[in-house]
C-alpha positions in Angstrom: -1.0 32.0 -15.8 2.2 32.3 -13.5 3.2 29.8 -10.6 1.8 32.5 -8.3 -1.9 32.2 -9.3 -1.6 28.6 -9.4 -0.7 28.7 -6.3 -3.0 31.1 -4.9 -6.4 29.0 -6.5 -4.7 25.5 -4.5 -3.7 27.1 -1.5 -7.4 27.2 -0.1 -8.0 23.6 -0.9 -4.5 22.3 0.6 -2.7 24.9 2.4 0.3 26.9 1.3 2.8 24.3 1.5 1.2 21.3 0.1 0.1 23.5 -3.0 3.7 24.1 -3.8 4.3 20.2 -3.3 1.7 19.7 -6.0 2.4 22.5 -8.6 6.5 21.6 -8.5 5.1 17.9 -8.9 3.1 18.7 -11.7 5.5 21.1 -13.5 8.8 18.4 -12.7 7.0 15.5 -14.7 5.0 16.8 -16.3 6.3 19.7 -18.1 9.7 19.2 -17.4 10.6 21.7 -15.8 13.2 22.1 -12.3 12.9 23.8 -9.4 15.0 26.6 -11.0 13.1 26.8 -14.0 10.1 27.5 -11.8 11.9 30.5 -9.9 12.7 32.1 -13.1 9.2 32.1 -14.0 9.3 29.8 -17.5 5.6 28.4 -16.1 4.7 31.8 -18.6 6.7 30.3 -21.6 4.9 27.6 -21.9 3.3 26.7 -25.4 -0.6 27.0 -26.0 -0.7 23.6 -26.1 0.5 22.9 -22.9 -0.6 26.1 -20.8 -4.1 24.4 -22.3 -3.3 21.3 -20.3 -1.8 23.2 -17.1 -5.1 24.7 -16.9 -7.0 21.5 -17.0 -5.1 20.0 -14.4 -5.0 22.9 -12.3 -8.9 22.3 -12.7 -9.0 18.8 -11.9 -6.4 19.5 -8.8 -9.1 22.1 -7.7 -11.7 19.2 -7.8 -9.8 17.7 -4.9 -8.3 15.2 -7.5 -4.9 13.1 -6.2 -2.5 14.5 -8.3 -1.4 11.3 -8.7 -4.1 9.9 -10.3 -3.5 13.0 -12.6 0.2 12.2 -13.5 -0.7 8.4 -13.6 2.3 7.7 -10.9 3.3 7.8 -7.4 6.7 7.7 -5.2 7.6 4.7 -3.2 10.5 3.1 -1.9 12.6 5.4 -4.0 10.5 4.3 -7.3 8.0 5.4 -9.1 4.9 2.9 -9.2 2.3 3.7 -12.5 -1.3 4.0 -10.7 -5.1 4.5 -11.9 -8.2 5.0 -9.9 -7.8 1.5 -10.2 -5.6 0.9 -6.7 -4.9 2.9 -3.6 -2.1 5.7 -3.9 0.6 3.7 -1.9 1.4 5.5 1.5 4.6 6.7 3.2 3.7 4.1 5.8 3.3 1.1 4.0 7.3 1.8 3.3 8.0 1.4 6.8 5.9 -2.1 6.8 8.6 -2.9 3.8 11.6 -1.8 5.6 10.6 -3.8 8.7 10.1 -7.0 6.1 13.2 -6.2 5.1 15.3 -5.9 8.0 13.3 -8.8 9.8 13.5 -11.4 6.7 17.4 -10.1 5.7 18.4 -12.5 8.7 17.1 -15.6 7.2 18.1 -17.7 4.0 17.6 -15.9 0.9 15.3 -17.9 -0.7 12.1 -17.1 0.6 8.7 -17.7 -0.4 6.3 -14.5 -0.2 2.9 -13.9 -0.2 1.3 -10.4 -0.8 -2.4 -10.2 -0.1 -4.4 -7.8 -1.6 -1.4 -6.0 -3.9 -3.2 -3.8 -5.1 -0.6 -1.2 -7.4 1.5 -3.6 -6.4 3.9 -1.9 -4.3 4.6 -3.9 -1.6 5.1 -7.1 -3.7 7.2 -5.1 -6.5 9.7 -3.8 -3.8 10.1 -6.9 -1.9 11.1 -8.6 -4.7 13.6 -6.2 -6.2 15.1 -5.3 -1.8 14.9 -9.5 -0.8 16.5 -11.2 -4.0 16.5 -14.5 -5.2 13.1 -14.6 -3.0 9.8 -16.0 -4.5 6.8 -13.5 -4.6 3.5 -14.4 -5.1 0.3 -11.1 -5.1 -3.3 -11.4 -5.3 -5.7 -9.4 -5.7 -9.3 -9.5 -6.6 -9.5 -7.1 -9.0 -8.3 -7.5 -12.2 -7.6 -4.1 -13.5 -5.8 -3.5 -10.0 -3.6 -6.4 -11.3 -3.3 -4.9 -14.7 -1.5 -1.7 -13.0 0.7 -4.3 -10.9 1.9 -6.8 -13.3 2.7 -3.1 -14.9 4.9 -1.9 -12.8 6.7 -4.6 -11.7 7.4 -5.4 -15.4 8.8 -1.6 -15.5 11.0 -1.7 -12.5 12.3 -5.2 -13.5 10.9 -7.1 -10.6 9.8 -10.9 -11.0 6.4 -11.1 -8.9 3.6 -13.6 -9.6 0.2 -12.1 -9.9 -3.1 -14.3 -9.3 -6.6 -13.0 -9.1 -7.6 -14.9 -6.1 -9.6 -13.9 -3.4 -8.4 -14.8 0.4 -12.4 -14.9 1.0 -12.8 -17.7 -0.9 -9.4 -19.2 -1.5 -9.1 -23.1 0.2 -5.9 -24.2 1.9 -3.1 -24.6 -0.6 0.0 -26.8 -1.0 1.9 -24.0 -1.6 3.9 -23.2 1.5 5.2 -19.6 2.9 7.6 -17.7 4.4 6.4 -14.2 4.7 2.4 -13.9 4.3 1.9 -10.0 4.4 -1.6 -7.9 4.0 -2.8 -4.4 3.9 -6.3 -5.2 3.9 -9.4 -2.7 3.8 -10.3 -2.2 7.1 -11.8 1.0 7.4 -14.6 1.5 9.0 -18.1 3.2 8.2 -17.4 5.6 11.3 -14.4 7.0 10.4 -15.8 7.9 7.2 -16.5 10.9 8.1 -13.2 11.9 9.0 -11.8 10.5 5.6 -10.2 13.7 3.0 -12.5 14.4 0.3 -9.7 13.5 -2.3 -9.5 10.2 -0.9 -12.9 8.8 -0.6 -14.4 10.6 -3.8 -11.3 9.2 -6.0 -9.7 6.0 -4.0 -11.2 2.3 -4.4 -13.4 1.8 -2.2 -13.1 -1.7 -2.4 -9.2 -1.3 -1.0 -10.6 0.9 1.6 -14.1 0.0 3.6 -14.0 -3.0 5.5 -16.8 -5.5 4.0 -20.2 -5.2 6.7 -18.3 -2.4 8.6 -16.1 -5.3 10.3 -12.3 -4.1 10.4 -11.1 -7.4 11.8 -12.7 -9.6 8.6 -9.9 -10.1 6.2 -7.4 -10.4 9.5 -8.8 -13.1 10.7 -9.4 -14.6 7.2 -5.5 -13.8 6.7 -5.0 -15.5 10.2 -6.8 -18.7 9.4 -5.1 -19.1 5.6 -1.6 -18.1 7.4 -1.5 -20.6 10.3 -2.4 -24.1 7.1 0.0 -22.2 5.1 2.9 -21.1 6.7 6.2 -23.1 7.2 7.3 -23.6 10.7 8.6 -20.4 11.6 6.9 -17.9 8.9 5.8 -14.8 9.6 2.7 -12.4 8.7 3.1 -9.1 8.6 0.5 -6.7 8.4 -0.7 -3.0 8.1 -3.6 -2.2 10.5 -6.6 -0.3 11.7 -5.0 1.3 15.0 -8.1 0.9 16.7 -8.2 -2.7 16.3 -4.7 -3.6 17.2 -5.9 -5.8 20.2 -8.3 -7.4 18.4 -5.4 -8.5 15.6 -3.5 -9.7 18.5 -5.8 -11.5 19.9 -6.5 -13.5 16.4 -2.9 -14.1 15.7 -2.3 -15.5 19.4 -5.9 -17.8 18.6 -4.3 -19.6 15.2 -0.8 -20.2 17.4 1.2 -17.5 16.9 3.4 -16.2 18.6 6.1 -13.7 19.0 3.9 -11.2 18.0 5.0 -7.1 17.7 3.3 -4.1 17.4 5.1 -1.6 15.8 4.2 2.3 15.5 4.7 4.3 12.4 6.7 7.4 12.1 3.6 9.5 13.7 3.0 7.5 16.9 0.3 5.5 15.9 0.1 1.8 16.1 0.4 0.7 12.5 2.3 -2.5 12.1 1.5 -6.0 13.4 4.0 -9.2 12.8 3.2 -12.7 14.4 5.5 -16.2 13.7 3.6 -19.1 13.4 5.4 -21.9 15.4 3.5 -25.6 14.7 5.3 -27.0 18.1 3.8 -24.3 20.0 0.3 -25.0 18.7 0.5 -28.7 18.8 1.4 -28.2 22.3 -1.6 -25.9 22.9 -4.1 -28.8 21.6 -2.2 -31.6 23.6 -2.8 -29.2 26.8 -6.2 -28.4 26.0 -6.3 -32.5 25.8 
């Protein structure tokens, strides 16, 4: 089998480009092999063994399989995170919620207490630690094989994270204290289904990715409500969002007395991004009004 016909059975399922994406993946980690190696056609020297297990993964890719849940690992931030079919396949996008962390929380002290909702592979929580030093970072996650791959990976890339199963459905108000509070909840919605890629909603949790009772705004305003009892004066929540629901999020942030609050686009236009700062003075001042 040359690189060719590989890419000729993928290039109906993801079009020319992303076919070669995936085969030069494959080949790279899996067999070793650069981009050289590939031009001068070694894909055809391959032992039985391993043409064996091309072929079954070429299989599995033509199943609409992520390839990679395949390889067992994914790109981000300039790392490679382990995942299973366990967590989400982190997104290009979610490392533009990480720069903006980054670059908002770089112009205050150091030591900073962080909490990671919903971590998931634990990407977000993992490159916080290891771009914010000497920060504290705390993930949760309901599931516990999700927290299996993320206690994983952050032992891997040498980042010190705390994991909890906890879930921010049922979690009471705690005396813990935050800085940074940041989420990207499920919030899709039974609607868009339809418009989901077969690769993702045959093979992704769906746990990480329907909203529960079709209501996208359900964990942000549960988020919202924990945030604004456990926040210090000043902290921030940051979080990834259902562009059709920005106003909504806005509107629930502004309710629990925050303030400040941004919306920020991703690299494609859409509205992706929402940070609010919870100030007590402001809200105390809301109530005494109201009074």
């Amino acid at each position: 089998m040359t690189y060719v016909e590989m890419k000729q059975r993928l290039t109906p399922l993801y079009g020319e480009r992303e076919a070669q994406a995936i085969l030069r993946m494959v080949l790279e980690v899996r067999f070793g092999m650069s981009h050289a190696d590939i031009l001068c056609g070694k894909v055809t020297q391959l032992s039985a063994d391993d043409t064996e297990e091309l072929e079954k993964i070429i299989a599995r890719l033509e199943k609409n399989e992520p390839v990679q849940y395949i390889l067992g690992q994914a790109d981000f931030y300039g790392r490679q995170f382990h995942v299973t079919p366990a967590v989400l396949i982190p997104r290009p996008e979610t490392e533009e919620l990480c720069t903006w962390i980054k670059e908002t929380a770089g112009q205050s002290s150091p030591k900073r207490a962080i909490l990671d909702i919903g971590t998931g592979s634990g990407c977000i929580a993992v490159t916080l630690a290891l771009e914010l030093p000497g920060s504290l970072v705390e993930a949760w996650d309901i599931s516990r094989d999700a927290l299996l791959v993320a206690q994983q990976n952050a032992e891997r890339l040498g980042a010190t994270v705390k994991f909890v199963e906890n879930d921010v459905q049922k979690v009471a108000d705690s005396s813990m204290k935050w800085d940074i509070i940041v989420s990207n909840p499920p919030y899709i919605t039974l609607q868009e289904k339809a418009e989901m890629e077969t690769n993702v909603l045959a093979y992704e949790p769906h746990l990480a990715l329907f909203a529960p009772n079709n209501d996208a705004m359900h964990f942000y305003r549960l988020i919202s409500h924990y945030a604004a009892r456990n926040l210090n004066d000043g902290g921030m929540v940051f979080f990834e969002i259902n562009p059709l629901f920005s106003d909504g999020i806005k509107e629930t942030l502004l309710s629990h007395g925050f303030t400040d609050i941004v919306v920020k686009s991703d690299t494609f236009g859409k509205q992706r991004f929402v940070r609010g700062t919870y100030t007590k003075d402001y809200l105390e001042g809301q109530k005494t009004a109201d009074v």
